[in-house]
C-alpha positions as CSV (number, residue, x, y, z in Angstrom):
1,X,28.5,11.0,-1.7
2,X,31.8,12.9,-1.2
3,X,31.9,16.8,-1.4
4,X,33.5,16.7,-5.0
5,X,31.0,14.9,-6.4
6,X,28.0,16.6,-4.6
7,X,29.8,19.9,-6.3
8,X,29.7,18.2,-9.7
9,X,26.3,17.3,-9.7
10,X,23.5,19.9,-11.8
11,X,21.0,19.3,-8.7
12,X,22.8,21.8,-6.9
13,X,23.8,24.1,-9.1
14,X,22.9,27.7,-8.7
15,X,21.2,27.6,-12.7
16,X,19.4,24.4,-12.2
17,X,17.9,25.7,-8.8
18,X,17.3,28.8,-10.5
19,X,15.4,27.0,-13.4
20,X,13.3,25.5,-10.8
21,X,12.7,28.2,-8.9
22,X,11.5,29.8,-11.5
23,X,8.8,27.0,-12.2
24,X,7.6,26.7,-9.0
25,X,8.6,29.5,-7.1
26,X,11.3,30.1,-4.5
27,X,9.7,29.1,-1.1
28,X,9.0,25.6,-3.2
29,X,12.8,24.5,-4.0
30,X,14.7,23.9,-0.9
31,X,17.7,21.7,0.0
32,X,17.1,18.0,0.9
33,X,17.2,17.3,4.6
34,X,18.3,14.0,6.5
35,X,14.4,13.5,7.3
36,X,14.3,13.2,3.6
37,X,16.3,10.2,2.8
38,X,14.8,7.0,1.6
39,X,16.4,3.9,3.5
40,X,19.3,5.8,3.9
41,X,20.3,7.5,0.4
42,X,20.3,11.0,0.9
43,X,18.7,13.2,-2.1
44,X,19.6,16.5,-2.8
45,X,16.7,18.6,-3.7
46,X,12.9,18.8,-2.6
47,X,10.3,20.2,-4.8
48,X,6.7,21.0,-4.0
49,X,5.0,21.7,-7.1
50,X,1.1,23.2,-6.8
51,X,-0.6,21.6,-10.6
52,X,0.0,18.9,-12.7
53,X,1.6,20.8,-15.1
54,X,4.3,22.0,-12.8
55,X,4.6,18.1,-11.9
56,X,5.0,17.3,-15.3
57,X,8.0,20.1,-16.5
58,X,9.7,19.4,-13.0
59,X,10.4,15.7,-14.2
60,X,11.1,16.8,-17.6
61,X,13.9,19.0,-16.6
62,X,15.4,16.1,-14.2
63,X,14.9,13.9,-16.7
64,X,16.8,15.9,-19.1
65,X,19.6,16.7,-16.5
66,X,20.0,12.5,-15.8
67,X,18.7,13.1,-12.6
68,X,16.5,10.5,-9.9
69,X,13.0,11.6,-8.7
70,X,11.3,10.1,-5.6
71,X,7.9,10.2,-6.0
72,X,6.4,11.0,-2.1
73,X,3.1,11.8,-1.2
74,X,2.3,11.6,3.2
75,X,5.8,9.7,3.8
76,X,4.0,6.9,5.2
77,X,5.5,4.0,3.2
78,X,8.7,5.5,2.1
79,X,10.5,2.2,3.0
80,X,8.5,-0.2,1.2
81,X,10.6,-1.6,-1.4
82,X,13.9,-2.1,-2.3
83,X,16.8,1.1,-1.6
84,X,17.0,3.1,-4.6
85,X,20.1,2.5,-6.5
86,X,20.1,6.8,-6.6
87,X,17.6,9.3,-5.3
88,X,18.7,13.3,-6.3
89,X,15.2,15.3,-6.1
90,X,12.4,14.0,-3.9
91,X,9.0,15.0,-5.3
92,X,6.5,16.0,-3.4
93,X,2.4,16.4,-3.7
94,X,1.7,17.7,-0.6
95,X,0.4,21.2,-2.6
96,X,-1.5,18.3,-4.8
97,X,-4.4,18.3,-2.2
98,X,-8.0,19.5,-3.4
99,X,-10.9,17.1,-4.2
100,X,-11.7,18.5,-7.5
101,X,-14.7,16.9,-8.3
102,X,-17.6,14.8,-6.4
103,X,-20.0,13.7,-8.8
104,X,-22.0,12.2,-6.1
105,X,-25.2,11.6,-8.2
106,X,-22.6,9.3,-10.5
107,X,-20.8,7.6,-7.3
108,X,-17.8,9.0,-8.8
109,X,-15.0,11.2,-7.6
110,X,-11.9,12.9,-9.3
111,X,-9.3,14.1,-6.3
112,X,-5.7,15.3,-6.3
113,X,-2.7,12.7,-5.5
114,X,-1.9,14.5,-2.6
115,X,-5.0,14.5,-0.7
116,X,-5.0,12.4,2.5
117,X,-7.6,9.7,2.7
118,X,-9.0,10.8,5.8
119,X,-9.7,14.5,3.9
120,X,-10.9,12.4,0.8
121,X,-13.1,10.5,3.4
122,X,-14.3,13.2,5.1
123,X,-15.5,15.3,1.6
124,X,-17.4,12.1,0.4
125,X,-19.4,11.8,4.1
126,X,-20.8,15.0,3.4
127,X,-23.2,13.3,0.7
128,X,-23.1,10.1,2.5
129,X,-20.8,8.0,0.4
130,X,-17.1,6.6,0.8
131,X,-14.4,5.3,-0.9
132,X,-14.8,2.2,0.6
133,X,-10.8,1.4,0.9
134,X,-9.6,0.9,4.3
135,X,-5.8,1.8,4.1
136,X,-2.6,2.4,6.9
137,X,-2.3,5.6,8.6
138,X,-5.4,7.5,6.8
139,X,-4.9,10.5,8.2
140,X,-1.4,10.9,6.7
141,X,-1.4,8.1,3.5
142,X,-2.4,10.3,0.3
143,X,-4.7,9.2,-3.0
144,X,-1.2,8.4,-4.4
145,X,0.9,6.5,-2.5
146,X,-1.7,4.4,-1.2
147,X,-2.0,3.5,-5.7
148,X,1.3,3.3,-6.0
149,X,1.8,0.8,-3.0
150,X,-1.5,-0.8,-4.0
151,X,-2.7,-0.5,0.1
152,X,-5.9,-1.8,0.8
153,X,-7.2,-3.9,3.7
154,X,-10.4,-5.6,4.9
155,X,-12.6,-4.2,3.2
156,X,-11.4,-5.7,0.2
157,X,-13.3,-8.8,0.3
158,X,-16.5,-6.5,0.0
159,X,-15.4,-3.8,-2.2
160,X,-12.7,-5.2,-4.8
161,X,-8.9,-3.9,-4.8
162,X,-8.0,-0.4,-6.1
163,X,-7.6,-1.9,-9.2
164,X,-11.6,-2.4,-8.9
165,X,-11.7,1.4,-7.5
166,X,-9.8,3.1,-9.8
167,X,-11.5,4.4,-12.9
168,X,-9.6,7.0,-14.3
169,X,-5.8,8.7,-13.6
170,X,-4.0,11.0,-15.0
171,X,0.1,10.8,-14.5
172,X,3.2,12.7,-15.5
173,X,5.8,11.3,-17.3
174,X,9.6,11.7,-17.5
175,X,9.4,13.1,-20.7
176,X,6.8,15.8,-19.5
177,X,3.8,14.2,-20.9
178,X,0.9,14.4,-19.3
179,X,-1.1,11.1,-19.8
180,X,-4.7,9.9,-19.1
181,X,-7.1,7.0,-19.0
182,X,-9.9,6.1,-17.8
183,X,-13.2,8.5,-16.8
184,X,-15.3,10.5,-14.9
185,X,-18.4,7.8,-14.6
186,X,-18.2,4.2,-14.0
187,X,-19.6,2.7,-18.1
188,X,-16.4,4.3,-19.5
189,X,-13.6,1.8,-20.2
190,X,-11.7,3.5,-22.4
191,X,-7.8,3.6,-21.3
192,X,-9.1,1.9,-18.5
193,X,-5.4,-0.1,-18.4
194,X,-3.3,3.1,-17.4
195,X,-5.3,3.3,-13.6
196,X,-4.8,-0.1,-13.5
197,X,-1.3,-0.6,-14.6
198,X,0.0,2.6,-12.2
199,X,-1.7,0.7,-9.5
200,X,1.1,-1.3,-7.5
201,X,3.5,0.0,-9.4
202,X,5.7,2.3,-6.4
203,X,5.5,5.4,-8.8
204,X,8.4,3.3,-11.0
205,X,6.2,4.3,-14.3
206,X,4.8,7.8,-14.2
207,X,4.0,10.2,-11.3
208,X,0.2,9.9,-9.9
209,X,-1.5,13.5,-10.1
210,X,-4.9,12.6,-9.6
211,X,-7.3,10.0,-9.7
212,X,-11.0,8.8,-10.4
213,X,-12.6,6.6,-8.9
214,X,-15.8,4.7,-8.3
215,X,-17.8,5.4,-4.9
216,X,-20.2,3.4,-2.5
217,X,-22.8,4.2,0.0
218,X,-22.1,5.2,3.8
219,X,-23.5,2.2,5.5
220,X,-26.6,3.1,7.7
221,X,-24.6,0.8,10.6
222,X,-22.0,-1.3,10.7
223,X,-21.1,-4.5,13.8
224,X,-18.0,-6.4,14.5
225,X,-18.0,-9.4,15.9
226,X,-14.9,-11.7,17.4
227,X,-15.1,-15.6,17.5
228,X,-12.7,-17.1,19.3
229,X,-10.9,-20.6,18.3
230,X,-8.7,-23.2,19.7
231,X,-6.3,-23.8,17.3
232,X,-5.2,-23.0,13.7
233,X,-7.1,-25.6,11.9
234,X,-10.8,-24.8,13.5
235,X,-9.7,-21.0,12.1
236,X,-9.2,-22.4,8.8
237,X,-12.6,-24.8,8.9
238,X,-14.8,-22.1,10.4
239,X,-13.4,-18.8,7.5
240,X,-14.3,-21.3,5.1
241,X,-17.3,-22.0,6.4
242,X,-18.5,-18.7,6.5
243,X,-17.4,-18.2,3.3
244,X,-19.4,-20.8,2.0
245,X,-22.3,-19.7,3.6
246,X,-25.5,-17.2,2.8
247,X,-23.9,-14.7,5.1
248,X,-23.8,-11.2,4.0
249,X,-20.4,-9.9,5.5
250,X,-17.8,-7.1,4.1
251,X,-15.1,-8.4,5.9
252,X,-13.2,-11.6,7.6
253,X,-9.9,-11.6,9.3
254,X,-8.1,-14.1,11.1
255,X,-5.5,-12.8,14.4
256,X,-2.6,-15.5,14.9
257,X,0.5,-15.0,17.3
258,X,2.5,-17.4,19.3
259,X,1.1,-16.1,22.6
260,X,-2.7,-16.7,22.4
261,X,-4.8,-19.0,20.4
262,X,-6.6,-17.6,17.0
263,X,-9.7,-15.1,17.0
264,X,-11.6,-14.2,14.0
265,X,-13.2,-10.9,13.3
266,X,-16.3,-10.2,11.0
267,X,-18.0,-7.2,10.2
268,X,-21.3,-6.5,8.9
269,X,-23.0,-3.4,7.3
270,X,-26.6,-2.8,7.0
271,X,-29.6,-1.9,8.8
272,X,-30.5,-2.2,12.2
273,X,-32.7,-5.5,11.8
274,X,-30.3,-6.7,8.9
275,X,-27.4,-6.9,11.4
276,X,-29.4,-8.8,13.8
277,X,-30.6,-11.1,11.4
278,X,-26.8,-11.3,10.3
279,X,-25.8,-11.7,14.0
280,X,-28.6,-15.0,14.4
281,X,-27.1,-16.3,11.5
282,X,-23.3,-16.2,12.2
283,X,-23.9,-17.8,15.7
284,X,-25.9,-20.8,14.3
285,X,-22.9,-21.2,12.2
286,X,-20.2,-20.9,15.1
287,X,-22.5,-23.2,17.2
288,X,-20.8,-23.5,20.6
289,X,-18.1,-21.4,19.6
290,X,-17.3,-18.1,21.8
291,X,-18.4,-14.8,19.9
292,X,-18.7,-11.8,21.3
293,X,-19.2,-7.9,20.0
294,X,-16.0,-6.6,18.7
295,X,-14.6,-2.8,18.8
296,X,-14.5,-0.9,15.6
297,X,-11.2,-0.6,16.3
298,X,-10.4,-4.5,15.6
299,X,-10.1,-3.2,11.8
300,X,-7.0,-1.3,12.8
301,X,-5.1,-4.3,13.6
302,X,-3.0,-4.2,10.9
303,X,-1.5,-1.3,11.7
304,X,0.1,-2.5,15.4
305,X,2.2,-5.0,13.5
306,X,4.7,-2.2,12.4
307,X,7.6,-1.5,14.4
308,X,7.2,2.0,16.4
309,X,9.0,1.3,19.2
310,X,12.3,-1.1,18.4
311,X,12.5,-1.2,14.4
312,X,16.4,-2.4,15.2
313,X,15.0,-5.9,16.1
314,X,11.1,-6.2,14.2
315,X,10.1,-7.2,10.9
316,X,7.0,-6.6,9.0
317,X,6.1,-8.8,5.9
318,X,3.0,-9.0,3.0
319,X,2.6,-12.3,2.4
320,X,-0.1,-14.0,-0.1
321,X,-1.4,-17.1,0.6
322,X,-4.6,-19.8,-1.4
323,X,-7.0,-18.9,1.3
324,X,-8.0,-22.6,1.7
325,X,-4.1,-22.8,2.9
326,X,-4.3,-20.5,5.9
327,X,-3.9,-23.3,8.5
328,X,-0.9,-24.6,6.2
329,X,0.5,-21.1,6.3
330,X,0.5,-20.2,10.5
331,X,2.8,-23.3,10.1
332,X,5.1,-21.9,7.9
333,X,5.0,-19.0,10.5
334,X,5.5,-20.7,13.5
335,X,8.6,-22.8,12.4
336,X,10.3,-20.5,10.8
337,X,9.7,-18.2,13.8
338,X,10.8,-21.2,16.4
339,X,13.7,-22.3,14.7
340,X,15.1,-18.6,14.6
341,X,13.9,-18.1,18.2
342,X,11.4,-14.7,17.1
343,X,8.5,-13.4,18.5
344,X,5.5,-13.4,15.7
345,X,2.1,-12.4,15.0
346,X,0.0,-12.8,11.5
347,X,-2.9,-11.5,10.7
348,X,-4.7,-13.1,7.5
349,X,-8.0,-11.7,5.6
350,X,-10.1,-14.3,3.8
351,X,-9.0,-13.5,0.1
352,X,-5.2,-14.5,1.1
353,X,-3.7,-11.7,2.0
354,X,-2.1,-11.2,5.1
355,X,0.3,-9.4,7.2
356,X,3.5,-10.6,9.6
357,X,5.6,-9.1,11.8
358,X,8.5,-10.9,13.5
359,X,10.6,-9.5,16.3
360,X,14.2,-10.7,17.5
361,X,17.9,-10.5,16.5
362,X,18.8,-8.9,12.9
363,X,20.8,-12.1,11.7
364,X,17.8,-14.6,12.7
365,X,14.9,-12.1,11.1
366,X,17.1,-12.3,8.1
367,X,17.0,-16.3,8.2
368,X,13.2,-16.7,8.7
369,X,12.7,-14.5,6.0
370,X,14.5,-16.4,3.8
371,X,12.8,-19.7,4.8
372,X,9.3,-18.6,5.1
373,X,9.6,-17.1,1.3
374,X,10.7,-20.0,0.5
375,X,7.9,-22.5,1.7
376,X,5.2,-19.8,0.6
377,X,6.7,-19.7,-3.1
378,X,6.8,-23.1,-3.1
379,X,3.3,-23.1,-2.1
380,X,1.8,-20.9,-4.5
381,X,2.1,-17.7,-2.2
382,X,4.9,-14.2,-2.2
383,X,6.2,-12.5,1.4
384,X,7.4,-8.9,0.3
385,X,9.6,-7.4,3.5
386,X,7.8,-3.9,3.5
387,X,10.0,-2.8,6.4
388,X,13.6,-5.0,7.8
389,X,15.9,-3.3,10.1
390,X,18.2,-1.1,8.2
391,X,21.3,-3.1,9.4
392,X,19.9,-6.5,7.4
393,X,21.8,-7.8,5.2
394,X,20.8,-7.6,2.1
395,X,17.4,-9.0,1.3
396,X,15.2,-8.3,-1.6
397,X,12.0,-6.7,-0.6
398,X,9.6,-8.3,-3.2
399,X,10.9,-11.8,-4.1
400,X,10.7,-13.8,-7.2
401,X,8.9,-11.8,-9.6
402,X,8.2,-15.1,-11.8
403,X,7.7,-15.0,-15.8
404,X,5.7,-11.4,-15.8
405,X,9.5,-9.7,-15.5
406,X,10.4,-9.5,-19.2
407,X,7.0,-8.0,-19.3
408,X,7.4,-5.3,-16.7
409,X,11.0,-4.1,-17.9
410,X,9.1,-3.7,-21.0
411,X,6.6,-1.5,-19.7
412,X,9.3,0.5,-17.8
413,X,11.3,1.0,-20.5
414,X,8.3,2.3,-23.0
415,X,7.1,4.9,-19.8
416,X,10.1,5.8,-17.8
417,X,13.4,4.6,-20.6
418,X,16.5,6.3,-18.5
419,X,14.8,5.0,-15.2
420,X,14.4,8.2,-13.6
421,X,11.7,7.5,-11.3
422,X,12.5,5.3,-8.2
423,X,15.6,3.8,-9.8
424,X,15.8,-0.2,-8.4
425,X,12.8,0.0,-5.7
426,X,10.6,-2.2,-7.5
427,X,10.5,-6.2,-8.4
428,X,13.5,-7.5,-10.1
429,X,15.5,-4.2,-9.7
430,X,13.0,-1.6,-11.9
C-alpha cells in the first residue's frame, strides 16, 4: 500500500484511534507490526480487547468505517487458508483468557476464546477431566482458533470432532451483536447449530468469544503401542482389521514416507488390567506381526510434518480420504511425489483424515499439489494446502468446495454482509 493511500485510510486516523482508545484503553491500540501480517498483507492496526462486549463494539466501529478484521487468537495457524484479499485491524483475544466456568459435576465447561489449550487442559485436570481434543501446538493454539480451523487429531476416533465437543458459543458479529447458542449442560439442544456452524468456519462468520463444551474423564492409564508393516497394503488390511474387531482403542494412526516401510500406532486408555487384556488382544490380532511399546510422544507426530526449518522448499497438506482407501491413497502420494522428484511423508488416522508434507523445489510442490487434488477429488477425498511456500504460484488452499457453496455465501452474507471478517481466506473466496 503506497503512503498516500495508507494517509487516506480511517484506520490510521488520529479520531478513529482515538475512538478506540477510548473503548479499550490506550496501552490496547497500537500500530500493526511486520510480525503481524497474514501471508504477507500487512494490516494497520492491532487491538486487544479484555470482554466480549469490547469485542463486539470494536467490530462494529470497523464495520461501520468499511474496514477488514483478522480474527487471531495464539498465531499458530495464521496461514491456513487462502491470503486475505485485505486485512486493516488484526483482532486479538489474548486478554480473552479465563476459564469462566467448570461445571465439573455436569462434564461441562464454559472458557474464554483466548485461553490456550494447554491452560484449558491444565484447569480441567484439577477435577480429573479433559477436553479430550488433541490439537497442534497446545501450549500456544487458543479455544478459538483451534474452532475456527476445526483442529483436532487422534483422538477423534474416540471422542467425536469439535463439532461433537462444542455445546454452546457465544460470537460477535460485525454489526455488534452479540449472539448465542447452545448451553451450559449437555441435554440442551437449543441453538445448538451456531457452535456447530462457527466450527471450521476460519472466524469468516462471527468472532469466537467463548465456548461450551462437553467434558470426559482423565483416563486412569493410557499405552501406545507401534506395529510395524511391510508395505502399504498389509497397513490397509490390518487398520481395518482392528477396526472390525472387539478392541477397545481411542486412537489408530498409520506413519507412511518414502524412506521406511509403514508403522501403525494405537493407543488404549483404561485400567491397569484392562490395557493388558487390550495388549493380549491386539497381538492375537497382529499375529506374527512386530509390535512393540510406543512413546507417548508418537501422538505428536503430526506436528513434525510442518516446515520449521526450510518452509522455502516444504509443503504441508489436509487431505480426506474413504478410510477403506488408504492403501489407494499412499499411491496417490507416492506418484505424485516421484514424478515431481519430492521428498514425502503421510500420516493417516483411521476415520480418513490425514496429514502430508512434501519437500522439494517450489515449481514441482506446486505440480504435485495439483495432481494429488486431483486424483483425491476424483476419488471421493479434498487436500487443503494449510501451509505452501510463500513464493507458489497461486494455488487455492481449500479446493473444490462442491454444491454446498451457494449455501455458504448464503450464510456469509446473512452473518458477515460487507465481508469484514477475513475477506477471501475461506472456500470459494468467502
Amino acid at each position: 500500500m503506497n503512503s498516500a493511500a495508507q494517509s487516506a485510510s480511517p484506520a490510521l486516523s488520529p479520531a478513529f484511534r482515538d475512538k478506540l482508545a477510548d473503548l479499550l484503553g490506550a496501552d490496547h491500540v497500537r500500530a500493526a507490526m511486520p510480525a503481524d501480517a497474514i501471508l504477507d498483507v500487512q494490516p494497520q492496526l492491532a487491538l486487544e480487547p479484555s470482554t466480549q462486549q469490547q469485542v463486539a463494539e470494536a467490530l462494529r466501529i470497523a464495520n461501520e468505517a468499511g474496514l477488514a478484521v483478522i480474527p487471531r487468537g495464539g498465531g499458530t495457524k495464521l496461514a491456513w487458508g487462502n491470503r486475505p484479499s485485505r486485512a486493516d485491524i488484526v483482532l486479538s483475544t489474548a486478554r480473552l483468557n479465563r476459564v469462566l466456568e467448570h461445571a465439573w459435576a455436569d462434564l461441562t465447561v464454559t472458557v474464554e476464546a483466548g485461553c490456550s489449550i494447554q491452560a484449558l487442559q491444565q484447569t480441567l485436570a484439577q477435577h480429573g477431566q479433559r477436553l479430550a481434543l488433541d490439537p497442534l501446538w497446545p501450549e500456544k493454539a487458543t479455544v478459538g482458533g483451534v474452532l475456527s480451523t476445526n483442529d483436532s487429531g487422534a483422538l477423534r476416533l474416540r471422542f467425536g470432532a469439535l463439532r461433537d465437543l462444542i455445546i454452546g458459543v457465544t460470537i460477535a458479529l460485525p454489526d455488534g451483536t452479540l449472539a448465542s447458542s447452545g448451553g451450559k449442560v449437555v441435554k440442551n439442544v437449543a441453538g445448538y447449530d451456531l457452535p456447530k456452524l462457527v466450527t471450521g468456519a476460519l472466524g469468516t462468520l462471527g468472532f469466537i468469544t467463548r465456548a461450551v463444551f462437553r467434558l470426559h474423564p482423565v483416563p486412569r492409564k493410557a499405552r501406545s503401542f507401534s506395529i510395524a508393516v511391510s508395505n502399504r497394503d498389509e497397513a490397509q488390511k490390518l487398520v481395518l482389521a482392528i477396526q472390525d474387531s472387539k478392541l477397545a482403542h481411542v486412537a489408530l494412526q498409520s506413519h507412511f514416507s518414502a524412506e521406511s516401510t509403514p508403522t501403525i500406532d494405537i493407543l488404549f486408555e483404561g485400567t491397569e488390567a484392562g490395557l493388558g487384556a487390550q495388549a493380549v488382544q491386539l497381538r492375537a490380532l497382529c499375529q506374527a506381526t512386530k509390535i512393540s511399546e510406543a512413546s507417548p510422544a508418537a501422538w505428536n507426530a503430526r506436528q513434525e510434518l510442518w516446515p520449521f526449518c526450510n518452509p522455502a522448499e516444504t509443503a504441508t497438506a489436509k487431505i480426506s480420504i474413504l478410510p477403506a482407501d488408504l492403501s489407494r491413497t499412499i499411491e496417490f502420494i507416492r506418484r505424485a511425489a516421484d514424478s515431481s522428484h519430492l521428498h514425502w511423508k503421510s500420516l493417516l488416522y483411521a476415520i480418513g483424515l490425514g496429514w502430508l508434507r512434501l519437500e522439494g523445489p517450489v515449481d514441482n510442490l506446486h505440480r504435485a499439489l495439483t495432481s494429488l487434488r486431483s486424483e483425491l477429488e476424483k476419488a471421493g477425498g479434498s487436500l487443503a494446502a494449510l501451509d505452501r511456500p510463500s513464493n507458489m504460484q497461486k494455488f487455492d488452499a481449500w479446493g473444490s468446495p462442491g454444491d454446498s457453496l451457494p449455501l455458504m455465501k448464503a450464510v456469509k452474507s446473512r452473518l458477515d454482509p460487507s465481508c469484514t471478517l477475513n475477506p477471501s481466506r475461506f472456500l470459494g473466496g468467502i
